[in-house]
C-alpha positions as CSV (number, residue, x, y, z in Angstrom):
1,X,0.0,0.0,0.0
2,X,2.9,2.0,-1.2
3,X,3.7,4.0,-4.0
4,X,5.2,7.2,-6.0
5,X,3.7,9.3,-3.4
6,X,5.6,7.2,-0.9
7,X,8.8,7.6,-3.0
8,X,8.9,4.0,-3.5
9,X,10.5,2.8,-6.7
10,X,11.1,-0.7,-8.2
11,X,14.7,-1.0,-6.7
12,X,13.5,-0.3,-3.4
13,X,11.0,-3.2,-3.7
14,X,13.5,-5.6,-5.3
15,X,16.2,-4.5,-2.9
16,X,13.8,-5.3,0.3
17,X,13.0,-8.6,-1.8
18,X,15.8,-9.9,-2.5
19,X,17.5,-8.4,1.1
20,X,14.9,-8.9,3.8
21,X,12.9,-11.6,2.2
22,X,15.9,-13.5,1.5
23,X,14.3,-14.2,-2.2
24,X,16.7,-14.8,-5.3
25,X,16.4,-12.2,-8.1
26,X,15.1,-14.2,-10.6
27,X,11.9,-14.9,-8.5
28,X,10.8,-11.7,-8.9
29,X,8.8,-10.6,-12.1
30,X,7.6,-7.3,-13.1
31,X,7.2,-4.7,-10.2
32,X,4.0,-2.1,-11.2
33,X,4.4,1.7,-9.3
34,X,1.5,3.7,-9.3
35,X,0.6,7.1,-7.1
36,X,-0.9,4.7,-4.1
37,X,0.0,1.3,-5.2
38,X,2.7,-1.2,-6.2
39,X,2.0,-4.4,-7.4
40,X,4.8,-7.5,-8.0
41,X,5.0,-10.6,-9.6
42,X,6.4,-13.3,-7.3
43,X,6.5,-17.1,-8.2
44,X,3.6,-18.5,-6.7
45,X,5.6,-20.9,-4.1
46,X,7.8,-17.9,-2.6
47,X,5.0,-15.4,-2.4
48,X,3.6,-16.9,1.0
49,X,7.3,-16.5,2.9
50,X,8.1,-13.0,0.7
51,X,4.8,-11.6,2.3
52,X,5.6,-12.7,6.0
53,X,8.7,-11.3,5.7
54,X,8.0,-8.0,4.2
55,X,4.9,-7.3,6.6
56,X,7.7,-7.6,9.6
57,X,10.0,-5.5,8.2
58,X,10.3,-2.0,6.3
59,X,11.0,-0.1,3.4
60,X,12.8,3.4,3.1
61,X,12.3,2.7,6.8
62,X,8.9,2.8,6.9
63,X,5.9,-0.2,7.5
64,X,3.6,-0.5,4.2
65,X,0.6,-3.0,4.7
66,X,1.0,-6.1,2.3
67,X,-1.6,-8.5,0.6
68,X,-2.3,-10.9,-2.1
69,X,-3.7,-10.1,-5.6
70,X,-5.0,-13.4,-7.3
């Protein structure tokens, strides 16, 4: 629940991803900003354990709240 208003940009995502999350790179797909939003495609096995992780942690130092598209 993040987006360009927050400052957030695709590298922050992917960076918090691939940092915090402990996900590899390449199991992260296309990562959407919009004003309010950002939405990113995660392989369907690692999205469960990417979303845990990112709700008990921060980006840019701040808490965004998290939750599944389908």
């Amino acid at each position: 629940d993040g987006g360009r208003k927050d400052k957030l940009r695709p590298g922050d995502i992917l960076g918090a991803l691939t940092g915090d999350a402990g996900l590899a790179g390449d199991a992260v797909g296309r990562i959407d900003i919009f004003d309010t939003r950002a939405y990113v495609a995660i392989q369907k096995g690692l999205a469960g354990r990417a979303m845990t992780r990112l709700r008990n942690g921060k980006i840019k130092n701040r808490r965004f709240r998290i939750w599944p598209v389908e």
